[in-house]
C-alpha positions as CSV (number, residue, x, y, z in Angstrom):
1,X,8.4,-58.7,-0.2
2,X,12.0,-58.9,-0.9
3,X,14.1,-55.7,-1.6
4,X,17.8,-56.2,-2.6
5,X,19.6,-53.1,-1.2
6,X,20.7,-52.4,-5.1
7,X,17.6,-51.3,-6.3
8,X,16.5,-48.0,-8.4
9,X,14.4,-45.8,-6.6
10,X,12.2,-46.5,-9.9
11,X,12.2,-49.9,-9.1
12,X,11.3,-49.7,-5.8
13,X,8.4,-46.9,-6.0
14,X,6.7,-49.0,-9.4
15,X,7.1,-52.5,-6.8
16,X,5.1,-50.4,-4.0
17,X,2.3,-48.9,-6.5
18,X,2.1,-52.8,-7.6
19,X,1.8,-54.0,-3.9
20,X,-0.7,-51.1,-3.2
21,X,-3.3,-52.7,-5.7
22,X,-2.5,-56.4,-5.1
23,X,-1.9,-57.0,-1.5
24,X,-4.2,-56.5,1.8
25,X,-4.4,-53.2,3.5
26,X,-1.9,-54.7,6.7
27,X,0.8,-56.3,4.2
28,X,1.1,-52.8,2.5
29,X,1.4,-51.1,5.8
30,X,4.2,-54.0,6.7
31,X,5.9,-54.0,3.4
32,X,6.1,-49.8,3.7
33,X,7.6,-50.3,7.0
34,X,10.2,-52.3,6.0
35,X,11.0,-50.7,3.2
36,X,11.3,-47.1,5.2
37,X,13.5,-48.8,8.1
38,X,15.5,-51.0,5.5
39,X,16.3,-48.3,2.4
40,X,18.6,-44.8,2.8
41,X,17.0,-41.4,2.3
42,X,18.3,-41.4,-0.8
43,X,16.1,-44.1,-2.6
44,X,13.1,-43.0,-0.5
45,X,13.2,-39.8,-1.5
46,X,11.4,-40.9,-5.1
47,X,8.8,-43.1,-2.7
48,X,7.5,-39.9,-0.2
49,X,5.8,-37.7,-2.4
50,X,3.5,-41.2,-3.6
51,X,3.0,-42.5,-0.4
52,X,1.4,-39.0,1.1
53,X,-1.0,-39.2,-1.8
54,X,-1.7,-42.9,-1.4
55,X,-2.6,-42.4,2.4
56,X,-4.2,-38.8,2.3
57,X,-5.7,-39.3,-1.7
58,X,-5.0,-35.9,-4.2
59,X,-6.4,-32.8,-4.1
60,X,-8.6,-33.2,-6.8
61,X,-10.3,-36.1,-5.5
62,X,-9.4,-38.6,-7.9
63,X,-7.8,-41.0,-5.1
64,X,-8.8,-41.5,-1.7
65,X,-5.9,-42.5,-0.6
66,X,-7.1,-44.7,2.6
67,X,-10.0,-43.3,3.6
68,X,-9.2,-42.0,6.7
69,X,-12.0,-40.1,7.3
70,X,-14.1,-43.0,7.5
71,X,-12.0,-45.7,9.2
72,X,-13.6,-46.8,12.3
73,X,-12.2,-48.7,15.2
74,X,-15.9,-50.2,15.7
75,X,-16.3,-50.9,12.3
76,X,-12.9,-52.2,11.2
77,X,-10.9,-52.7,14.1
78,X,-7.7,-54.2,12.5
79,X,-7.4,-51.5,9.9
80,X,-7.9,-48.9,12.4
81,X,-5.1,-49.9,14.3
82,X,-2.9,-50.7,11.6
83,X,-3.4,-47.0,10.5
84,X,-3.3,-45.6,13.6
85,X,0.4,-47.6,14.7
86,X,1.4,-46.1,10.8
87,X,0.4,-42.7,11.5
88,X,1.4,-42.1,14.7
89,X,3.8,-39.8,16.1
90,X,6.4,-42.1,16.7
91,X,5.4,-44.9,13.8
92,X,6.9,-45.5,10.3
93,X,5.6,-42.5,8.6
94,X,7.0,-39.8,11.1
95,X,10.2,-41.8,11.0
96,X,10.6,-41.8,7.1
97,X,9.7,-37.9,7.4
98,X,12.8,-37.4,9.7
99,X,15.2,-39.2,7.6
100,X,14.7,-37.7,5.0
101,X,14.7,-33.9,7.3
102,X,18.1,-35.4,8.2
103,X,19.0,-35.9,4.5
104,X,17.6,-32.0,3.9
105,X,15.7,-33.0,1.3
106,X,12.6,-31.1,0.1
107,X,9.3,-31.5,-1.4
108,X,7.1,-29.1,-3.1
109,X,3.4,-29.8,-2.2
110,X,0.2,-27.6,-3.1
């Protein structure tokens, strides 16, 4: 996935929702890692708040985000790793959450 450095926030957060129904689990997680190493706080500001409820689903149950209660090494071994590299403490999501700490933005979340 190409992103020009001159894209709207807009832009770039209705490309990701696109992605997130059209591509494989693994692209996603490479195209979001990309995107949170190659764009400024600034434009992925507009992106956090929908990625949180893509991966952990809503509160009402609606989405499901990725179902990380029942991803299973055993059972789907690529996935589970794919998540796990995403999620952990050093990967792309924790990264993205400290540029934007850096940026002092904030986020209202029930």
């Amino acid at each position: 996935m190409a992103f020009p450095h001159l894209q709207q926030p807009s832009f770039l957060l209705a490309s990701l929702k696109a992605d997130s129904i059209n591509k494989p689990f693994a692209q996603r997680c490479q195209d979001l890692v990309k995107v949170i190493e190659d764009f400024p706080a600034k434009e992925l500001h507009a992106v956090f708040p929908w990625l949180v409820e893509s991966i952990f689903g809503s509160l009402d149950g609606v989405l499901v985000g990725w179902n990380l209660r029942c991803l299973q090494g055993r059972v789907n071994p690529v996935e589970y790793s794919t998540a796990m590299e995403f999620l952990d403490p050093s990967g792309p999501m924790m990264k993205l959450v400290y540029k934007l700490q850096a940026e002092d933005y904030n986020f209202d979340f029930p």
